[in-house]
N, C-alpha and C positions, 0 to 999 in steps of 0.2 A: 311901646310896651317893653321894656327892658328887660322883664322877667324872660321873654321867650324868644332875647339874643341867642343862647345859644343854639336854638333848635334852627332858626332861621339862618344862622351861619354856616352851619352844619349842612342843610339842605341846598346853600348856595354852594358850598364848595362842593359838594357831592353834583350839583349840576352843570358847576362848569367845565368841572373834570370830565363828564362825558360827552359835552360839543366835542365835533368834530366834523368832516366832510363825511354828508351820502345824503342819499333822498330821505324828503321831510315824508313822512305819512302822514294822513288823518286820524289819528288815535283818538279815542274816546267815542264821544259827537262830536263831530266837526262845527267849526265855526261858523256860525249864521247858518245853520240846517236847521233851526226850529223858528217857528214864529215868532215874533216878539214879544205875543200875548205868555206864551206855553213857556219862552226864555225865563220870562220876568216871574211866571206864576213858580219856579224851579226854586227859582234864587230866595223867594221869598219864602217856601217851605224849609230851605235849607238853614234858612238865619236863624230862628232859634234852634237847632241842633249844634250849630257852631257855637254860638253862644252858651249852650249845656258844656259843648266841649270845653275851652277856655274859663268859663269857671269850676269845673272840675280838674283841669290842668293846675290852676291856682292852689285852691285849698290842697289837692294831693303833694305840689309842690314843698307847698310849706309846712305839711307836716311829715315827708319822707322826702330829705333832702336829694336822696341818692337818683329819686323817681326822674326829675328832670335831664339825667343824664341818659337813661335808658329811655327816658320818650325821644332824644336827640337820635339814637343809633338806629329807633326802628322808624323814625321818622327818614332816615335815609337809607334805610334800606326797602323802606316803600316806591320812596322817589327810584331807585336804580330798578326795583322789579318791575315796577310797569311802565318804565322806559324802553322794555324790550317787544315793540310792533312788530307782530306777524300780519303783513296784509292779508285781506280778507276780499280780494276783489269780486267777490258778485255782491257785496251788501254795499263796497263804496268806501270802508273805513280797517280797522285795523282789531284783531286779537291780541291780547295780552293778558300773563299775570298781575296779579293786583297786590297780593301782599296785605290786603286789610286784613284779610282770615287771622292768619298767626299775630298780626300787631295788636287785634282788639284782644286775642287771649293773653298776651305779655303784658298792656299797658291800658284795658279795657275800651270799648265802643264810644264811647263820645270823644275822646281825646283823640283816637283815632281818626276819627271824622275831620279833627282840626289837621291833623298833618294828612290826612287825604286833602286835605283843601289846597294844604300848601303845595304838594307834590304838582296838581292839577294847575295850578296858576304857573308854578314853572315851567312847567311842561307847554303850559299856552306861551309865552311871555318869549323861552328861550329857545325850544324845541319844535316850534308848529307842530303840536301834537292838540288834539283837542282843539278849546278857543275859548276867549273872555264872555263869549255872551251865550256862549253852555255851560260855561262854568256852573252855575245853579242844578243842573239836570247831571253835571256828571260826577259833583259833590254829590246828590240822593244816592247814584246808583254805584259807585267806586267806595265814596266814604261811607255813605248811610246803609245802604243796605248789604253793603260787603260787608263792615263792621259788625253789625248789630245780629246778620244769620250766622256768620263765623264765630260768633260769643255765643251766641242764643245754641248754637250746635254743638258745643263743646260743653255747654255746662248740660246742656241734657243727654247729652252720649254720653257724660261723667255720673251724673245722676243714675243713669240705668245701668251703670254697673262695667263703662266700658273700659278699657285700658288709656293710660293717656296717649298714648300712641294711636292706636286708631279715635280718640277723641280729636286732636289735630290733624289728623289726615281729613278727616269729615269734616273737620272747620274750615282748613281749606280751599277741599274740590268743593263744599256747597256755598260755601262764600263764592267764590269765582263763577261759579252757573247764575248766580242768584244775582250778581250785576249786571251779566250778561240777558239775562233774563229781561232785569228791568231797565237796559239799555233798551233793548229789543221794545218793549210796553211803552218809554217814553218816546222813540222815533216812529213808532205804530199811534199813538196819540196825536203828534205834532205834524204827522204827513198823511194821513189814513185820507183827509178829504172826503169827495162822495163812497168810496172805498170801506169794503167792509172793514171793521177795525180788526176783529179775531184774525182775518186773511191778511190782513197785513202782518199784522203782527208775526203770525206764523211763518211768512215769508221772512222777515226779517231774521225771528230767531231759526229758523234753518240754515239759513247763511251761513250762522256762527258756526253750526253742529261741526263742520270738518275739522275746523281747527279749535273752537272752543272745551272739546271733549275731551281730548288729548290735554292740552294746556290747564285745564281742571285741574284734570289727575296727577299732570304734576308740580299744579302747587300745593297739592293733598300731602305729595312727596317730600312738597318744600316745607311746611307749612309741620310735619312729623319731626323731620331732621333738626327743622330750627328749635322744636320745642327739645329735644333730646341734647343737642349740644347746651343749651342754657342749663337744662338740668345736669349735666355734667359737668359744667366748665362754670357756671353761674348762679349755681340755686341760690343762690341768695334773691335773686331776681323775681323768681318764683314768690316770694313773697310780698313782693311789691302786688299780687294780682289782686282784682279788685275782689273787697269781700263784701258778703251775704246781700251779693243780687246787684251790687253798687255796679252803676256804666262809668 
């Protein structure tokens, strides 16, 4: 697909530039921690949202040239934000920023999802972060549902009246709860066994609370800043957002 060389070049060089020597984590879901029923049922929810994404990438491409160059920049800087692993050692896996919040409000939720995707296969492929046959399960919860409550959050915080500034702070600290969330729902699904699912569940997401709370809040941080410098330094960009409800 030639059309979406540059995003892909972009994101490789953005990833090789941060190999380097120290211990691999388990970021994401980890590799082979779900069944292979629950793996494959992931992947195949995920496929048409990728597919919304990529054609949406297309036609927005080619009617605002400029659009492909700004999906390039936040397509790597998703990849660098949640390549920063905070272990989480009593759940077994890793905390992190995500960056889908403020990407879906610059370049809208489905296209998002597609460079969520990308970020996550790098990350499996170069990084031992995540893995290829969670890949499905950590597209839902990184791409899809970080995407879609950091947009969904920001245009209703905008709606009621809110400032854009805390509009992006809310998109977000609730984007980044709301993966971890349903991180937490798909390894409570995929391992609960004879186990109650809610208790599992629960245990899981309590895990995250120490460190996931904190890290929320400052991609709420991140996530305000990054909308304030574009609007300084880029409004033109701003207008690239998607209009009247479009992902």
């Amino acid at each position: 697909m030639p059309g979406y060389q540059p995003i892909l070049l972009v994101l490789l060089v953005t990833g090789l530039l941060t190999l380097g020597p120290g211990p691999a984590h388990a970021m994401h879901i980890s590799e082979g921690i779900l069944p292979a029923s629950w793996a494959l049922f992931w992947f195949a929810l995920s496929a048409p949202l990728l597919l919304l994404g990529l054609r949406t990438l297309r036609i927005r491409s080619a009617q605002e040239p400029q659009y492909k160059a700004l999906v390039g920049l936040v397509g790597a800087g998703i990849f660098v934000i949640s390549a920063m692993p905070v272990p989480v050692f009593t759940a077994g896996t890793c905390s992190h920023p995500c960056g889908t919040g403020i990407a879906a409000i610059l370049i809208g939720p489905s296209v998002t999802v597609v460079l969520a995707s990308i970020a996550l296969t790098l990350h499996a492929l170069f990084l031992a972060h995540g893995g290829l046959t969670t890949l499905g399960a950590n597209i839902i919860t990184m791409g899809v549902v970080g995407s879609f409550v950091g947009y969904g959050i920001f245009i209703v915080a905008k709606r009621l009246g809110a400032s854009w500034v805390v509009a992006a702070f809310l998109a977000g600290l609730l984007s980044d709860w709301a993966t971890y969330s349903a991180t937490s729902l798909i390894l409570a699904l995929g391992l609960h066994g004879d186990a109650a699912l809610g208790r599992m569940f629960a245990g899981i997401a309590i895990a995250f609370v120490p460190t996931q709370v904190p890290l929320g809040i400052l991609e709420g941080f991140m996530a305000a800043g990054a909308y304030r410098f574009v609007l300084n330094r880029r409004p033109e960009f701003l207008e690239l957002l998607p209009k009247g409800g479009a992902v």
